[in-house]
N, C-alpha and C positions, 0 to 999 in steps of 0.2 A: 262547377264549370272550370274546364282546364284555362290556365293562366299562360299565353305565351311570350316570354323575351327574345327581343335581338338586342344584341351587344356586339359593339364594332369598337375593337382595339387594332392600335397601330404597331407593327412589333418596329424592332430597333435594325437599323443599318447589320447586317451579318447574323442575326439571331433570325432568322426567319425560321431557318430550319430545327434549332432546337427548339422554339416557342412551338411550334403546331406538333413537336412529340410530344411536348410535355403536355400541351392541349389534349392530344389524344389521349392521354394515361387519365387526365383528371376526369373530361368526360367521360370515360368508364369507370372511373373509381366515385366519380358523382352519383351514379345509381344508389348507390350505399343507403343513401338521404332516400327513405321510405316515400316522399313527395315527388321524387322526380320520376318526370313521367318520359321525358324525352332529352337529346342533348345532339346535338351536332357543328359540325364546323363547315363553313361554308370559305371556298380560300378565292374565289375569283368573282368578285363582287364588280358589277356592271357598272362603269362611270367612277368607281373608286381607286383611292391613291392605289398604289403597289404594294404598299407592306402592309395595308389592310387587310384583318381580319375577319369574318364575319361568326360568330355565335349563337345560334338557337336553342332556347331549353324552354320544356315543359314541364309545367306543375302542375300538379292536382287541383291546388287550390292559394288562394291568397297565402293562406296562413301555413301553405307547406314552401311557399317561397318563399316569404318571411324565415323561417326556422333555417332555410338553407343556405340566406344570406347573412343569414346569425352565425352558422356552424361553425365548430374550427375547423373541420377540412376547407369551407370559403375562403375562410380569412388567411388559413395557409397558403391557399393556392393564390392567391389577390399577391401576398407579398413577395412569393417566388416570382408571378406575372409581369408586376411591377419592376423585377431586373431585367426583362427582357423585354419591356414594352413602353411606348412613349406616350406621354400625356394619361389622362384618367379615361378608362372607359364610358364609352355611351353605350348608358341600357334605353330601352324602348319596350314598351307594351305593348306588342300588337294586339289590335283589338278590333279590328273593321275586317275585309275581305280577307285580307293577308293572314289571318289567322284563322277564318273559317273551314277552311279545307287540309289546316295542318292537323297530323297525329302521328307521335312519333314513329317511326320504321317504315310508315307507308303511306304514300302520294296517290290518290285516284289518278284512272287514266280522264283529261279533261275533259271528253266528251260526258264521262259521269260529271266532272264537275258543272258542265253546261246543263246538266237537266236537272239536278239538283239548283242551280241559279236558277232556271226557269219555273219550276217548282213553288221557289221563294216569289218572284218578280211576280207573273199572271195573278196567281189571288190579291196578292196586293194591290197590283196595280185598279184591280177590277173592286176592290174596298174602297179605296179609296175616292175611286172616280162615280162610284157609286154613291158615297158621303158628303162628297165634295164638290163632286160635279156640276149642278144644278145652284152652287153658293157664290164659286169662284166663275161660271161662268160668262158673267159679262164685264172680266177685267181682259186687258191687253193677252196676249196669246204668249207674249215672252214672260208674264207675268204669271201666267195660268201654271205653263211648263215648270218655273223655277219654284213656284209652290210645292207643284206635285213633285219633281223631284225630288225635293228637300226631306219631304214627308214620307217618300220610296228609302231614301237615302239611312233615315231614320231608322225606319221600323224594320227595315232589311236587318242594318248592323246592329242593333240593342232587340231584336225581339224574331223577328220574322226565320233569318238564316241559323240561329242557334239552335233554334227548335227543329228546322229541315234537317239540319245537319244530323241532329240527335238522333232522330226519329229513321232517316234514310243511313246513317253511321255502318249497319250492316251491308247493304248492301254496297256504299260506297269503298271501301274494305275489304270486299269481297277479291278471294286472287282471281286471275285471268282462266281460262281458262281454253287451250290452245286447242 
């Protein structure tokens, strides 16, 4: 199962411009690293400072992130970043929605990402309330909803949407066709 990071670094007062070249050479010189599956920069982050960054990259796998954040080209790149960038970077795992419909080079148009969701939600919804239904039913009605949810919420992000994803990867992927 691919593994995806965001990383949001701050660059410094007047290095804007040469941190997102040097950004750009590394995220194509990071291919190199057999694990990496994806890389991109993201420069205008919604709600964030000005001289925020944003960074996405995908791996193959735990243990091809690990090797990549071992590498010396990381460690290179970490200590040039560092003269052009303020405080330590934040990494982040995505691992819920935000990462279900990423792969690198290419975005569904949403409406696939809506029936692919829906695809996920209805069976489940219809399991659960099928298992559940008839246990949970005679508790409070805000009490029923935050159950199921909880339990929608669950099985969507650790079981349910990984496998849609998998299985539907084709056709989601698929180019347009005009």
């Amino acid at each position: 199962m691919p593994i995806h990071i965001a990383i949001t670094r701050r660059m410094l007062p007047g290095k804007e411009d040469e941190f997102k070249k040097a950004l750009r050479r590394f995220l194509g010189e990071s291919f190199i690293h057999g694990g990496v599956q994806g890389a991109g920069m993201i420069t205008t982050m919604p709600g964030a400072h000005e001289r925020d960054i944003g960074i996405l990259r995908t791996f193959a796998d735990e243990a091809e992130r690990a090797a990549f954040y071992e590498s010396d080209l990381y460690k290179d790149w970490e200590n040039y970043a560092a003269t052009l960038t303020e405080g330590v970077p934040e990494h982040r795992e995505l691992t819920g929605l935000e990462a279900w419909f990423r792969t690198p080079g290419v975005t569904p148009p949403r409406w696939k990402m809506a029936i692919a969701t829906f695809v996920g939600v209805y069976p489940t919804s219809l399991l659960l309330t099928y298992f559940l239904g008839s246990t949970i039913h005679p508790l409070p009605l805000p009490l029923k909803a935050m159950i199921m949810a909880g339990l929608m919420v669950l099985m969507l992000t650790w079981l349910v949407m990984p496998l849609v994803i998998k299985f539907m990867k084709p056709w989601l992927h698929k180019p347009q066709q005009n």
